[in-house]
N, C-alpha and C positions, 0 to 999 in steps of 0.2 A: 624520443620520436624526432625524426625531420622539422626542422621548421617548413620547410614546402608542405611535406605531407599535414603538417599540426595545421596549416591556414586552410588546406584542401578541406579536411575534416570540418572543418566549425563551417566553411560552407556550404560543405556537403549537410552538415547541418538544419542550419540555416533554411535552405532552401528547401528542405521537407518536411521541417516546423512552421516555418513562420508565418504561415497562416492558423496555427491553432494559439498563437500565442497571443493573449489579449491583457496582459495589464505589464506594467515595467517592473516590476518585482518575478515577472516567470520570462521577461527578459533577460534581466540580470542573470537570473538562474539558470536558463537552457542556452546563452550565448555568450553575453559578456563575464563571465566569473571563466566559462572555461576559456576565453580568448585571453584573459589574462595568465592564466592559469597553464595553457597548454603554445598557445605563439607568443607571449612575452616573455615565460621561463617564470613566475614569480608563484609564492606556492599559498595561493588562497588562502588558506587557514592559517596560516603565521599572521598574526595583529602586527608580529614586527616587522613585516615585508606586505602587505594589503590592510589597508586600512580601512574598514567602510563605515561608514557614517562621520567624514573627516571635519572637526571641525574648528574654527578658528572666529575669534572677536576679528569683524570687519567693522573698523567706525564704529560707528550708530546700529548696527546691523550688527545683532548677538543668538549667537546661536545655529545662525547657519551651516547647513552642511553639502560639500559635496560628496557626490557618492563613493566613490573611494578615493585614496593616496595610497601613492606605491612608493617605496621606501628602498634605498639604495645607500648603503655603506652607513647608515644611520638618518639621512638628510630627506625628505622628500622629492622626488625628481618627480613628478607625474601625475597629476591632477585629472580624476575621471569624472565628467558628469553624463548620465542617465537618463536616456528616455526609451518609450516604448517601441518597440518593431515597426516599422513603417511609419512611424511619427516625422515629421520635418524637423530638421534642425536648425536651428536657429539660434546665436547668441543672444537675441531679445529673450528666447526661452532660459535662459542658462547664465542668465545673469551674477550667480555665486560664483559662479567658475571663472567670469573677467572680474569678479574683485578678488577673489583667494589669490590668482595670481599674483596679483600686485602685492599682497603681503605674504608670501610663504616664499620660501628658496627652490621652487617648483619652475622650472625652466619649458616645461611641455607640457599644455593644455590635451586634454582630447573631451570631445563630445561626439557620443555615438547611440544611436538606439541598437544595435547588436550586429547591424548588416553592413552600415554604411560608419564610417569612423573619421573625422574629422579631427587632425592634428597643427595645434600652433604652437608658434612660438613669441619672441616679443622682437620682432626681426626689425620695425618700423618705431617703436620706442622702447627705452631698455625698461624693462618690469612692468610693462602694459602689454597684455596679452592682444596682439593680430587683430584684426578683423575679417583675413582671412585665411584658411589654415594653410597649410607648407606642403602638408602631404592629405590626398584623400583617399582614402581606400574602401570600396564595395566590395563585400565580399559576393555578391551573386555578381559582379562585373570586372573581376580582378584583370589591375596592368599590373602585370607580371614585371614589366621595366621598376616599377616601387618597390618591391620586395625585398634588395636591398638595401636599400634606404630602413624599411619598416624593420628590417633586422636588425639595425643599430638600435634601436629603441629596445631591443628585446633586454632582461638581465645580464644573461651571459654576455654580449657584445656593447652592452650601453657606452656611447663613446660621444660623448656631449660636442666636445670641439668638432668631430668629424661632419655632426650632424646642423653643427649651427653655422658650418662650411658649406654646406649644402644648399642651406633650407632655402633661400633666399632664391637661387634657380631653378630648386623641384616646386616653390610655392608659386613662381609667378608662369614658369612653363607647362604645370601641372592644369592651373587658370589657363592658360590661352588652348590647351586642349582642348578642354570641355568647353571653352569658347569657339572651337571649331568643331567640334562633334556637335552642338546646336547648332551652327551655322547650316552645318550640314542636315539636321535635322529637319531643322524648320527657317529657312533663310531667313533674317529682317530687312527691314526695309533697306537700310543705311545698306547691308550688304548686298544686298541685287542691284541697288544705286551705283556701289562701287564696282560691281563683276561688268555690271549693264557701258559704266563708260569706257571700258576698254575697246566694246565693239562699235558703239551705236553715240553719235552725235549730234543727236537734236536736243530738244527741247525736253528733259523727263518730264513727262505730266503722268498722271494715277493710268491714263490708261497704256504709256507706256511702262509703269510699274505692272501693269497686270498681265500688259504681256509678255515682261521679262520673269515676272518672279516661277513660272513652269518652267521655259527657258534653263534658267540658273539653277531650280532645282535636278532639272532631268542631266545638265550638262555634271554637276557633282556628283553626284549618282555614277555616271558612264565615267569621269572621271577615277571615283573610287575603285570601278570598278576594274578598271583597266590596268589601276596599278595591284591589285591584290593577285587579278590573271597573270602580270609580270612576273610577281613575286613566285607564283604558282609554281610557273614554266620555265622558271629558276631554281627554285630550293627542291620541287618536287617533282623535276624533271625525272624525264623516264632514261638516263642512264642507270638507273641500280633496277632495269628491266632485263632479265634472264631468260634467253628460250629454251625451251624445252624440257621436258617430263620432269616435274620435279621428284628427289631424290624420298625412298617410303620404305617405312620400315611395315612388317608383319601388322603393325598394329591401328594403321592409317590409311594400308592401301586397300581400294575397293576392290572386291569380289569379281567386279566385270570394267576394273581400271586393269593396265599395262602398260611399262615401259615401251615407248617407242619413240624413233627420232625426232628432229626437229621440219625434214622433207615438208616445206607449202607450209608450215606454220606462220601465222601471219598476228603481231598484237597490232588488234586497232583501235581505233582513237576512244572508242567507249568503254573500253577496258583502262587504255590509260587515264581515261579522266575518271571512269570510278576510283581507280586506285590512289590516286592524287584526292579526290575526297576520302577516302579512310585516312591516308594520310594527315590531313588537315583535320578529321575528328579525333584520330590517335593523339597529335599532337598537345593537347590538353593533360596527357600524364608521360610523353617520352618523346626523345628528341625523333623529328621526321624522319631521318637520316637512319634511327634503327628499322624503319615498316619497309619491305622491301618485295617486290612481284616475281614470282618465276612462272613467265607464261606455258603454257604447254595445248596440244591438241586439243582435250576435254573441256578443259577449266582453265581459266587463269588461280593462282594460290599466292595469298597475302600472308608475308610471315610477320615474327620479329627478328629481327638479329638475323635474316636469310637462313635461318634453321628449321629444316619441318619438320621438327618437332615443338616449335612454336608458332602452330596457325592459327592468325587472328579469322579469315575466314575464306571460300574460294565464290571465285565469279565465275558464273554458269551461266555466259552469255553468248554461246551457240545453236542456238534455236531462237524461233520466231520470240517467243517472250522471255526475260531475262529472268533469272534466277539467284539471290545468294545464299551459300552454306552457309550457316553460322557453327560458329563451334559453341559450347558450353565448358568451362575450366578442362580446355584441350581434347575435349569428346563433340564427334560431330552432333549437331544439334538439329536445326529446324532448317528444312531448305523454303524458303521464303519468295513470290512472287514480285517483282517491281515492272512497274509500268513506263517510269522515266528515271535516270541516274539520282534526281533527284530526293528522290524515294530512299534513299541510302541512308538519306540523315533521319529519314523512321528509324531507322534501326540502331542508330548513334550508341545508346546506353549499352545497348548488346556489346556494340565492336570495341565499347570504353573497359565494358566489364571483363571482356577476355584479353584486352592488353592488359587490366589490372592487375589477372590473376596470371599471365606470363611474368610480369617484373617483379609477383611477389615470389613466384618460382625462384627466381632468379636471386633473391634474396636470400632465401631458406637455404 
């Protein structure tokens, strides 16, 4: 299996379990056994490659264990401690796991309840495990920019130097993201303090805080937002837009459809920006660049790969209320009502399920 596809899976997972999962033992078992097992490469049932119930004399402290060691070329490389799905993580909770470090030849900490996975190393003193980790990976919120990185950790690719070349700028720029993703979240004080003095020169008192921190919130906001619409009207610009009747075999074309020119055919702007949203939903399993529109008279048609024989679905937005086809594993499906373009991301799972089932086409 893919390592893309093997982390897709365990989130795919994930996210349709883990609310039935209630002690860390049916953690282990519906998450983390197969994340080691299926995205690290390591083969669970070997004692000499997963080790679980790892244990080691710390001190005065006999008998402790962490929940696995992963085992490479004979030596320990990998130290796993365990907690429940949705449980907080916490090195105060996991305290075996910053002393095993220090005495075993284990180079990479991780601490995970199954979703969220927290990776150190001893980047800040040698054989004192971080205080804070290098890489963090959600699986219900994956950046995709980590997954290279996460891949060196895998068996097949484990490549220690490369990784402790790294760590040191994925660990502290990995922090200052999610240091501005809360900024952005929930502004602090100190940061509306700081955004507030670029504009404004009096005296901050609370009730100038109170009137900046909407302010600062709504200005990041329309900020964000403007750069994503940039990004949009760039990568998912309507050049790969086509006019005219798209091309139909015997097996797709409607009963009361026909070929005709492109004469007064007109794409307008709701059509393009629905299609830049499938776009943007598509892109979670294939590059943008394959989803492509060929507008025509009736309907606009969303493919893959500009082929139609792979339609992800068409836009039936020529009458008063909008309308989309859905396909079902390449058969028309359900024609579906929408009130606003908005409305489109109701149907996300659909338009993911039938790009799913064109690339696995594509595969076979």
């Amino acid at each position: 299996m893919e390592f893309d596809d093997a982390v897709r899976q365990i989130a795919e997972k994930i996210d349709e379990l883990k609310d039935s999962i209630q002690t860390e033992e049916a953690t282990k078992t519906a998450f983390i056994m197969p994340f080691i097992g299926r995205v690290l490469g390591y083969d669970v049932f070997d004692p000499n490659e997963v080790i679980p119930e790892f244990t080691a004399d710390v001190g005065v402290k006999r008998g402790e264990k962490v929940d696995y060691a992963l085992v490479l070329n004979g030596d320990v490389q990998i130290l796993i401690e365990c907690k429940k799905v949705g449980a907080a993580l916490s090195l105060e909770n996991a305290s075996q796991l910053y002393r095993y470090f220090a005495c075993t030849g284990a180079r990479i900490g991780v601490l995970t309840n199954g979703q969220r996975w927290n990776f150190y190393m001893d980047l800040d003193e040698p054989n004192r495990m971080d205080s804070k980790p290098f890489l963090v990976l959600d699986l219900l919120d994956i950046d995709k920019t980590i997954l290279p990185e996460l891949k060196k950790l895998t068996k097949p690719s484990f490549d220690l130097d490369s990784i402790a070349s790294s760590a040191e700028e994925l660990k502290y720029v990995g922090a200052l993201k999610r240091a501005i993703g809360d900024e952005f979240a929930d502004p602090t004080d100190e940061f509306v303090r700081l955004m507030a003095s670029h504009v404004y020169e009096g005296v901050f008192r609370q009730n100038v805080m109170a009137k900046f921190r909407p302010l600062v919130e709504k200005a990041l906001k329309r900020y964000l937002a403007d750069q994503v619409n940039e990004r949009l009207a760039t990568a998912l610009g309507a050049d790969d837009i086509k006019v005219g009747e798209p091309e139909q075999d015997d097996t797709e074309a409607d009963e009361n459809e026909s070929a005709s020119d492109d004469d007064g055919l007109v794409t307008t702007e709701d059509e393009i920006a629905a299609y830049r949203i499938v776009k943007a939903i598509a892109c979670a399993l294939v590059d943008p660049a394959r989803i492509t529109m060929r507008d025509a008279k009736s309907y606009c048609a969303i493919f893959l790969d500009d082929n139609n024989r792979k339609p992800v679905l068409r836009l039936l937005f020529n009458s008063r209320q909008k309308h989309l086809l859905l396909f079902n594993e390449g058969k028309k499906g359900d024609k579906v009502s929408i009130d606003g373009l908005n409305d489109i991301y109701a149907h996300s799972e659909s338009i993911r399920s039938e790009v799913a089932y064109l690339i696995d086409g594509d595969r076979q």
